[in-house]
PyMOL Python script that loads the backbone (N, CA, C, O; Angstrom):
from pymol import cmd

cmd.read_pdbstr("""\
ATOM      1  N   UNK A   1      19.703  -0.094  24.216  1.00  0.00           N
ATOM      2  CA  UNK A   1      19.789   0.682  23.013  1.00  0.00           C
ATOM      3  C   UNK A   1      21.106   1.447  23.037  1.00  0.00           C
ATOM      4  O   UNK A   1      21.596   1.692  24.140  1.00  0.00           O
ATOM      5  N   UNK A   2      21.716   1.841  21.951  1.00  0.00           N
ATOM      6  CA  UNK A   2      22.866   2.578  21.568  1.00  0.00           C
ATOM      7  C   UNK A   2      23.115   2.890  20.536  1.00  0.00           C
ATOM      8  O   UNK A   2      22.687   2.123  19.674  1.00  0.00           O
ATOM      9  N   UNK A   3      23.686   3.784  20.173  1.00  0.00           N
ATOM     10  CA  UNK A   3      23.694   4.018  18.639  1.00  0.00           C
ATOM     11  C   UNK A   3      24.777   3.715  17.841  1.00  0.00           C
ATOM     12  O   UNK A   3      25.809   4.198  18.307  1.00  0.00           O
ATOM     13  N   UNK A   4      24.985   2.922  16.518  1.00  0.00           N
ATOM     14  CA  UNK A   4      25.163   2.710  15.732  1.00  0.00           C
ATOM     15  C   UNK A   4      26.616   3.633  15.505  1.00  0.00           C
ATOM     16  O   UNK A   4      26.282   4.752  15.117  1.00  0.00           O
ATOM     17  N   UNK A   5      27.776   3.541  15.598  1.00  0.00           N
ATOM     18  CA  UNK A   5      28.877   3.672  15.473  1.00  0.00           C
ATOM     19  C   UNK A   5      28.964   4.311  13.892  1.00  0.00           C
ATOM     20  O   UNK A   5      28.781   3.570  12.927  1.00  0.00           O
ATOM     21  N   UNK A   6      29.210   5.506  13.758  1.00  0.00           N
ATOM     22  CA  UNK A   6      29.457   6.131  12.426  1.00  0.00           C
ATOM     23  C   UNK A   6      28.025   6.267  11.537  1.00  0.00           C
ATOM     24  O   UNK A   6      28.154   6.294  10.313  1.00  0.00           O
ATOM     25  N   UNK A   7      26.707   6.351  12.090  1.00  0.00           N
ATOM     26  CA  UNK A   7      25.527   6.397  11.404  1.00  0.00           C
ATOM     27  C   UNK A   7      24.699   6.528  12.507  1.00  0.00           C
ATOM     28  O   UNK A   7      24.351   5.516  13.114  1.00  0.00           O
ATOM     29  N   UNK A   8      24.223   7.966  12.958  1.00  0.00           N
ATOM     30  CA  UNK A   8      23.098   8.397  13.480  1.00  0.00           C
ATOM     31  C   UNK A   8      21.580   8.257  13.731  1.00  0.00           C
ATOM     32  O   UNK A   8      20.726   8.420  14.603  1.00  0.00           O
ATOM     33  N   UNK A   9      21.822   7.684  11.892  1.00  0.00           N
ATOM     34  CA  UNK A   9      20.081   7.658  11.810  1.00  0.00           C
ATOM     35  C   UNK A   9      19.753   5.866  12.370  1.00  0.00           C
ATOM     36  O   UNK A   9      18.622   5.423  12.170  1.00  0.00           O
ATOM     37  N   UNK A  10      20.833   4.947  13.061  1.00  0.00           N
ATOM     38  CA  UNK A  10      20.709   3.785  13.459  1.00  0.00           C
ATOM     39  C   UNK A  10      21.066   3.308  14.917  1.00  0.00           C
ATOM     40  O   UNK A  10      22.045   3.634  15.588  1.00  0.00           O
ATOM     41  N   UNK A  11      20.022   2.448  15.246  1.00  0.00           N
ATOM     42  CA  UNK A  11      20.385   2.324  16.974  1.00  0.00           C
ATOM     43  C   UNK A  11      20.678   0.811  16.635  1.00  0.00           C
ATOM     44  O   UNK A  11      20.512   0.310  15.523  1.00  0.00           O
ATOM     45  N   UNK A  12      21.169   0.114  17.835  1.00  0.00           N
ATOM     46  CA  UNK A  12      21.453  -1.152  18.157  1.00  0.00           C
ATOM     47  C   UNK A  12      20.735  -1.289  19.502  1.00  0.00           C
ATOM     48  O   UNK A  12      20.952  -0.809  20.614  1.00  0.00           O
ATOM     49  N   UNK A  13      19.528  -2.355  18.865  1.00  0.00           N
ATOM     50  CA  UNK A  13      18.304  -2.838  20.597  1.00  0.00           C
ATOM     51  C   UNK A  13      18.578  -4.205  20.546  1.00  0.00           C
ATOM     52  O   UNK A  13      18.523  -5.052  19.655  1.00  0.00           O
ATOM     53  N   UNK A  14      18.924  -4.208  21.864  1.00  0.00           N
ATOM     54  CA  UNK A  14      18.905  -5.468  22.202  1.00  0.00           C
ATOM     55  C   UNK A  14      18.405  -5.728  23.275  1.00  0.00           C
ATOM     56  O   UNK A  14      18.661  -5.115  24.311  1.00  0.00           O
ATOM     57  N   UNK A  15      17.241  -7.134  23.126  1.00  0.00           N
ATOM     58  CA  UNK A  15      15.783  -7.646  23.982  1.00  0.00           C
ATOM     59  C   UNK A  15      16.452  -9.031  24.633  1.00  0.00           C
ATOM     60  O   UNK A  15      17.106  -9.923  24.093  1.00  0.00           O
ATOM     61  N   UNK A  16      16.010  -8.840  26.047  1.00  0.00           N
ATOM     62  CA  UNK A  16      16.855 -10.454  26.535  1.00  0.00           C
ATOM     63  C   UNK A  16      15.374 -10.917  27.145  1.00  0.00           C
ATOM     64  O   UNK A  16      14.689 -10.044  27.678  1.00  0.00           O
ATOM     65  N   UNK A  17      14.963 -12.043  27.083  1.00  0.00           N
ATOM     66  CA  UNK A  17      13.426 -13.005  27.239  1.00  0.00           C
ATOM     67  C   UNK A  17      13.703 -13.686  28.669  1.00  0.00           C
ATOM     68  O   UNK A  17      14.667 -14.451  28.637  1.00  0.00           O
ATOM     69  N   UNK A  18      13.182 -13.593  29.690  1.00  0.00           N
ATOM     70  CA  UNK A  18      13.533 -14.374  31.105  1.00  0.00           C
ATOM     71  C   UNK A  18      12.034 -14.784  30.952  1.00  0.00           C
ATOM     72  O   UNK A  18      11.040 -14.063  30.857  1.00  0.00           O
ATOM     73  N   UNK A  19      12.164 -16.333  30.955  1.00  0.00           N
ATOM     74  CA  UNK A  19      11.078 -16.773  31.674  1.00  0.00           C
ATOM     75  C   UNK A  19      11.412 -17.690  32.511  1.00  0.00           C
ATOM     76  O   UNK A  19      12.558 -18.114  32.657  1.00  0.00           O
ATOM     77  N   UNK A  20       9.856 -18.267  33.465  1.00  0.00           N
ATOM     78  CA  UNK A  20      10.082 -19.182  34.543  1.00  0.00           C
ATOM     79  C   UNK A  20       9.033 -20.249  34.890  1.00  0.00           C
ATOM     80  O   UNK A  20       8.468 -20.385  35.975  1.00  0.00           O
ATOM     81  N   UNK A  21       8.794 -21.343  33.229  1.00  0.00           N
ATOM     82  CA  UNK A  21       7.669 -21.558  33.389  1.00  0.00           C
ATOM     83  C   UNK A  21       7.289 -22.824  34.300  1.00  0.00           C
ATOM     84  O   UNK A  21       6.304 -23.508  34.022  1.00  0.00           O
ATOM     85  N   UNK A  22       8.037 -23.081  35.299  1.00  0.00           N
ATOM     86  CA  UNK A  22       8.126 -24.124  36.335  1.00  0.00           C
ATOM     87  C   UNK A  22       8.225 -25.420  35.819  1.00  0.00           C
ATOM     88  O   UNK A  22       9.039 -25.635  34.921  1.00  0.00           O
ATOM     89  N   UNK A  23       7.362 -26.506  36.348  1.00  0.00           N
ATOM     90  CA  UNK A  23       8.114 -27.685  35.721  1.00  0.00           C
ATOM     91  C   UNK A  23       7.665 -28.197  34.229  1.00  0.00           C
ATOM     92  O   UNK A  23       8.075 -29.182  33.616  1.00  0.00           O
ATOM     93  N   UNK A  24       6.635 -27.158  33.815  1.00  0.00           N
ATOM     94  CA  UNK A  24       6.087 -27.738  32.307  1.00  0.00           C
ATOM     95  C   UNK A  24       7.432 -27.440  31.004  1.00  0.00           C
ATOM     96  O   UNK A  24       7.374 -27.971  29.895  1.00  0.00           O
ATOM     97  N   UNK A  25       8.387 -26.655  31.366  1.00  0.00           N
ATOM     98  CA  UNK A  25       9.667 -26.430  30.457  1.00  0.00           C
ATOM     99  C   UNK A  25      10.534 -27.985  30.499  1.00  0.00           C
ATOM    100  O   UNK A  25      11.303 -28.354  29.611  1.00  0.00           O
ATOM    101  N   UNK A  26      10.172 -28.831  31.851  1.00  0.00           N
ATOM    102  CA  UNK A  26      10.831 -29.612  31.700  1.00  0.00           C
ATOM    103  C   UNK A  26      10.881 -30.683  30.542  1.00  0.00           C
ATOM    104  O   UNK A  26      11.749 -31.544  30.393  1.00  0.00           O
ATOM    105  N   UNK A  27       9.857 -30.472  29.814  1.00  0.00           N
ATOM    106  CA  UNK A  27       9.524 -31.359  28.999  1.00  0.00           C
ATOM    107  C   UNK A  27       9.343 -31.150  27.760  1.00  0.00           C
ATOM    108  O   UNK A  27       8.532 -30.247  27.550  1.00  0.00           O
ATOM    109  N   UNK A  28       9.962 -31.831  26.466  1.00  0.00           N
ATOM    110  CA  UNK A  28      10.465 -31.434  25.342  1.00  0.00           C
ATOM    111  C   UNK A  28       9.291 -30.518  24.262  1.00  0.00           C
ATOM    112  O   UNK A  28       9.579 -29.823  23.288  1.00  0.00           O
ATOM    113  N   UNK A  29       7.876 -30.820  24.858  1.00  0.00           N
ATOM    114  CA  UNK A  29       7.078 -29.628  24.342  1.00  0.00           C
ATOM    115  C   UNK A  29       6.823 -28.390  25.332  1.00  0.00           C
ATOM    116  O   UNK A  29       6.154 -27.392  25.063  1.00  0.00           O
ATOM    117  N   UNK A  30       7.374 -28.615  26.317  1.00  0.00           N
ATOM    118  CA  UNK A  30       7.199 -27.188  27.024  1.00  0.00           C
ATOM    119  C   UNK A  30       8.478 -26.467  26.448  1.00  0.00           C
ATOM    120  O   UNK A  30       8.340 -25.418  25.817  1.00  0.00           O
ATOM    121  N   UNK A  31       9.733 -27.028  26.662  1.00  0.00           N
ATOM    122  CA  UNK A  31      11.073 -26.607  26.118  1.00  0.00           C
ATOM    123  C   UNK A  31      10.684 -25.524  24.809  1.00  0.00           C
ATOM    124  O   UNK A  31      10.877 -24.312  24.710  1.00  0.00           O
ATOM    125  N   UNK A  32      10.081 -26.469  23.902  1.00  0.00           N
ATOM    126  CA  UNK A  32      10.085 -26.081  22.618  1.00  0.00           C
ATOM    127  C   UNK A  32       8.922 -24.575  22.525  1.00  0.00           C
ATOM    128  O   UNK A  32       9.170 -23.492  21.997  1.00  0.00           O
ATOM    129  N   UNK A  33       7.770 -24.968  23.168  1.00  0.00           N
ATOM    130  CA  UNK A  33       7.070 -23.431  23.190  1.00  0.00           C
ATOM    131  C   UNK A  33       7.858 -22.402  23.950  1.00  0.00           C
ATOM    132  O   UNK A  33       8.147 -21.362  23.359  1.00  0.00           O
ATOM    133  N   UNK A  34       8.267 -22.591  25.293  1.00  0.00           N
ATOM    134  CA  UNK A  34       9.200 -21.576  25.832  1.00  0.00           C
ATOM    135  C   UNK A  34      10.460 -20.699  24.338  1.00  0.00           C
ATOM    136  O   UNK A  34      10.971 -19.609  24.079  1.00  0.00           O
ATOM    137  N   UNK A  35      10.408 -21.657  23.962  1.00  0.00           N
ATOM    138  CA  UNK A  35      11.869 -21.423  23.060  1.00  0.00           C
ATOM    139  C   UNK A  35      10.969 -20.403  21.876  1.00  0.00           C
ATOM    140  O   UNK A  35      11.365 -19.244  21.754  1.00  0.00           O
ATOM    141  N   UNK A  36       9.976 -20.788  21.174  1.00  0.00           N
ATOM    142  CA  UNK A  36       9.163 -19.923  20.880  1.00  0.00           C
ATOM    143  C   UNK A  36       8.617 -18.599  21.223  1.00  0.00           C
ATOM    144  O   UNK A  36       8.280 -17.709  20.442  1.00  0.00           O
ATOM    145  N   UNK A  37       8.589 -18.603  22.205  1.00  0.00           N
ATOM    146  CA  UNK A  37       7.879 -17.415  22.804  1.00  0.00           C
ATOM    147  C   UNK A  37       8.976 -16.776  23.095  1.00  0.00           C
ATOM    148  O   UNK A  37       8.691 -15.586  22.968  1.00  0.00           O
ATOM    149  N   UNK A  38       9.932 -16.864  23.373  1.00  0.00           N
ATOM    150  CA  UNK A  38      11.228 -15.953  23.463  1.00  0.00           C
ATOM    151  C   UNK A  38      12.036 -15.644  21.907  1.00  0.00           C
ATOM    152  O   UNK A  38      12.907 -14.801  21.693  1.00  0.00           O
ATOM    153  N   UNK A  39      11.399 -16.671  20.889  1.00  0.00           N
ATOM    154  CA  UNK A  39      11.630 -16.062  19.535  1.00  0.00           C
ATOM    155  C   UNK A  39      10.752 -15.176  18.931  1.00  0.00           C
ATOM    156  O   UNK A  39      11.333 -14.287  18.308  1.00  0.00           O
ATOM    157  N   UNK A  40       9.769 -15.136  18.914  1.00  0.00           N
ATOM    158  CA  UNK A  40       8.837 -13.911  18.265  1.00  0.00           C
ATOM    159  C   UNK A  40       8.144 -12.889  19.228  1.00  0.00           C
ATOM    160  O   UNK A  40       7.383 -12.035  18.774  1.00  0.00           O
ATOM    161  N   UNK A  41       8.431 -12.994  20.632  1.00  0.00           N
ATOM    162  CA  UNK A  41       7.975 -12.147  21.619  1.00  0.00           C
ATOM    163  C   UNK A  41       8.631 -10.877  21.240  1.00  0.00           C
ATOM    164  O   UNK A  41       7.965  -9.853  21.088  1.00  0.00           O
ATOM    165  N   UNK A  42      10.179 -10.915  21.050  1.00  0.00           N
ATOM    166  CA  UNK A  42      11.231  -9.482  20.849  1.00  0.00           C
ATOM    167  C   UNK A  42      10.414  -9.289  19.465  1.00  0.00           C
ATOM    168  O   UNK A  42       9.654  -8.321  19.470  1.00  0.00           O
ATOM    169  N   UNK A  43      10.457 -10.125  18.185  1.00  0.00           N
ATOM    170  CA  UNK A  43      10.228  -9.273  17.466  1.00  0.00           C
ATOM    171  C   UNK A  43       8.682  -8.739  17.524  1.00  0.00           C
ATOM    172  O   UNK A  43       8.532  -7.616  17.044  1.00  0.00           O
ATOM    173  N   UNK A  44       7.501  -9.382  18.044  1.00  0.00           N
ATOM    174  CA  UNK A  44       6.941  -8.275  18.059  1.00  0.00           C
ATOM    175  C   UNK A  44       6.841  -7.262  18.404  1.00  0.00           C
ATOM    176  O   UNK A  44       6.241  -6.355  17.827  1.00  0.00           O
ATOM    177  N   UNK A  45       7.386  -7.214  19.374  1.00  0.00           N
ATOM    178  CA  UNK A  45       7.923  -6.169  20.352  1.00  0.00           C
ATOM    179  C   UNK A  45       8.277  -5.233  19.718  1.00  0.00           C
ATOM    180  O   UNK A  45       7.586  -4.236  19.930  1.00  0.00           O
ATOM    181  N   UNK A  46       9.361  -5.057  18.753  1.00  0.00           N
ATOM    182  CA  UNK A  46       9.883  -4.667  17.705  1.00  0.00           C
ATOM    183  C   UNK A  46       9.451  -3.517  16.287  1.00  0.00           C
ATOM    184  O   UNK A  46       9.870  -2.563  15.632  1.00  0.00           O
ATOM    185  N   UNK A  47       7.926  -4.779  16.505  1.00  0.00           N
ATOM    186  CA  UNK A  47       7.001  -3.941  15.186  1.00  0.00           C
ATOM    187  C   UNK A  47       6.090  -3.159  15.638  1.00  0.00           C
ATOM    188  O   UNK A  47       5.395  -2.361  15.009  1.00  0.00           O
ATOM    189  N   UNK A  48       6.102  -3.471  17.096  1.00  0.00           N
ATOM    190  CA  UNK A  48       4.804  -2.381  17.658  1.00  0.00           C
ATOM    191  C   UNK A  48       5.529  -1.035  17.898  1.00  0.00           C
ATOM    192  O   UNK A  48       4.891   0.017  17.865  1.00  0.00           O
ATOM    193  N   UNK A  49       6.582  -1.057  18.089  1.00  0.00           N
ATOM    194  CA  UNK A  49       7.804   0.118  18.492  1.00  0.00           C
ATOM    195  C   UNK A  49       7.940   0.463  17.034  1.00  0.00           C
ATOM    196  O   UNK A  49       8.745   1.392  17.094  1.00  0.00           O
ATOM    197  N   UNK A  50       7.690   0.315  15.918  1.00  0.00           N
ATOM    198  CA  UNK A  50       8.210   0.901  14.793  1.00  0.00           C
ATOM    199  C   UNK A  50       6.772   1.731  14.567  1.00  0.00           C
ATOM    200  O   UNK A  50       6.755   2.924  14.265  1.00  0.00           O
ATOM    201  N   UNK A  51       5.674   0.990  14.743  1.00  0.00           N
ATOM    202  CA  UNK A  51       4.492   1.733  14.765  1.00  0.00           C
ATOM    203  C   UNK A  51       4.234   3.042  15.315  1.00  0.00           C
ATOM    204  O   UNK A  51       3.646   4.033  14.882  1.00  0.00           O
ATOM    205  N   UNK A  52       4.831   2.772  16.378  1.00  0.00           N
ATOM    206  CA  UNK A  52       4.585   3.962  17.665  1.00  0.00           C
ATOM    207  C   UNK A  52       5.342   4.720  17.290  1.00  0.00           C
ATOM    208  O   UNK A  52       5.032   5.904  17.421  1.00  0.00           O
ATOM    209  N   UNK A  53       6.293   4.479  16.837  1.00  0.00           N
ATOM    210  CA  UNK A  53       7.280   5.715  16.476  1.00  0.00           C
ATOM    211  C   UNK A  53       7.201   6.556  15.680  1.00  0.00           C
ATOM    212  O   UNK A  53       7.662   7.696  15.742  1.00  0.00           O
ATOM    213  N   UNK A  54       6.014   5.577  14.028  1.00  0.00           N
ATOM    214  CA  UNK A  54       5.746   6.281  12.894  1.00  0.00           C
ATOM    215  C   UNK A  54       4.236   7.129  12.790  1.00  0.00           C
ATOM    216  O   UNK A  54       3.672   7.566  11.787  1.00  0.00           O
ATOM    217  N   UNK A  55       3.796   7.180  14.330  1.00  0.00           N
ATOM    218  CA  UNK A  55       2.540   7.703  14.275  1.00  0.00           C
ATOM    219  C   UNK A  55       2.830   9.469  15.290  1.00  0.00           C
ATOM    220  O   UNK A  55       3.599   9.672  16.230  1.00  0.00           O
ATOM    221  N   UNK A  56       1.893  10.422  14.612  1.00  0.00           N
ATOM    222  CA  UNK A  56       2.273  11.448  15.390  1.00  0.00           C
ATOM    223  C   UNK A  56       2.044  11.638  16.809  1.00  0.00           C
ATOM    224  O   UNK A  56       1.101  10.986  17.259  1.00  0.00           O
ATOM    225  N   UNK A  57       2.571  12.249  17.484  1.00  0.00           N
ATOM    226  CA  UNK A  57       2.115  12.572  18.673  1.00  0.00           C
ATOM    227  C   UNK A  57       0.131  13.158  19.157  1.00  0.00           C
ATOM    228  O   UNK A  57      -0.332  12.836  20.251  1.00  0.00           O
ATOM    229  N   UNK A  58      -0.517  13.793  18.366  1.00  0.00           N
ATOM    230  CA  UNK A  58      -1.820  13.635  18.349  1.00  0.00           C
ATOM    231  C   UNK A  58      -2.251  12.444  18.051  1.00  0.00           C
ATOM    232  O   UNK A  58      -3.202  12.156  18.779  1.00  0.00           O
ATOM    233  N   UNK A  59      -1.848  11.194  16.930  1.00  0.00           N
ATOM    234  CA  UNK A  59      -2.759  10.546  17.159  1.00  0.00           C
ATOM    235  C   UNK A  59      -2.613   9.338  17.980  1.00  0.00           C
ATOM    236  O   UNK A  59      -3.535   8.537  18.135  1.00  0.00           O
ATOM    237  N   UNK A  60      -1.506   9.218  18.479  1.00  0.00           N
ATOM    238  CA  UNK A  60      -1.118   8.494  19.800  1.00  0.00           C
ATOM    239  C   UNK A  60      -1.968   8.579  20.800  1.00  0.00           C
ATOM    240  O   UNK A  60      -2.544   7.689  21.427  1.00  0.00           O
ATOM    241  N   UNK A  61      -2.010  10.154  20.934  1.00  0.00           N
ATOM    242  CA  UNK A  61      -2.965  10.788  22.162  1.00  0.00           C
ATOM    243  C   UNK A  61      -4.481  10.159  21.920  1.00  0.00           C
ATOM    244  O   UNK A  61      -5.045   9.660  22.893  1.00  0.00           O
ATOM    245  N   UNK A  62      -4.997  10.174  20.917  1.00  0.00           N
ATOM    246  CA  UNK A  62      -6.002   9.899  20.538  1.00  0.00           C
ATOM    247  C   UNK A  62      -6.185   8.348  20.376  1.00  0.00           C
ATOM    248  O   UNK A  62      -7.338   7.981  20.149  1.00  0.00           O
ATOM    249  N   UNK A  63      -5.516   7.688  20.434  1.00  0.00           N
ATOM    250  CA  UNK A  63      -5.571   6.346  20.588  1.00  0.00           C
ATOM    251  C   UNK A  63      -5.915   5.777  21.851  1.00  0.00           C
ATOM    252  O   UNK A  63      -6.384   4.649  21.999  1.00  0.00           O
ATOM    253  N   UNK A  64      -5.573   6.897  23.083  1.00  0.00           N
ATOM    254  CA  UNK A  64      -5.461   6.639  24.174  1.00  0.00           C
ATOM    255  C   UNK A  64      -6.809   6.473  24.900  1.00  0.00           C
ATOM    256  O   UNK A  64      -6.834   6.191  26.098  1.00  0.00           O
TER     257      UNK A  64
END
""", "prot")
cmd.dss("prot")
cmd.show_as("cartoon", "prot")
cmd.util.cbc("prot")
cmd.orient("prot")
């Protein structure tokens, strides 16, 4: 994370995906789910962090 050069109210996140799914990547449908799961993994990632952010601190607690 870092912030946004000339605009405060904006950060710049950036998510890097390591996986290691042994020899089932070797093969053009393992390839292709790996490749998946490192495409929508960040962004959910993403929307659960916008959640958390837009909820108050009590009811966070209370979620818990």
């Amino acid at each position: 994370m870092r912030p946004v050069q000339g605009d405060p109210s904006r950060t710049h996140f950036t998510t890097v995906g390591h996986i290691n799914p042994g020899g089932a990547a070797d093969t053009p449908l393992g390839a292709q789910l790996a490749n998946k799961i490192c495409i929508h993994g960040p962004v959910s990632f993403v929307r659960r962090l916008e959640l958390a952010a837009q909820k108050s601190p009590s009811a966070q607690a209370a979620a818990r």
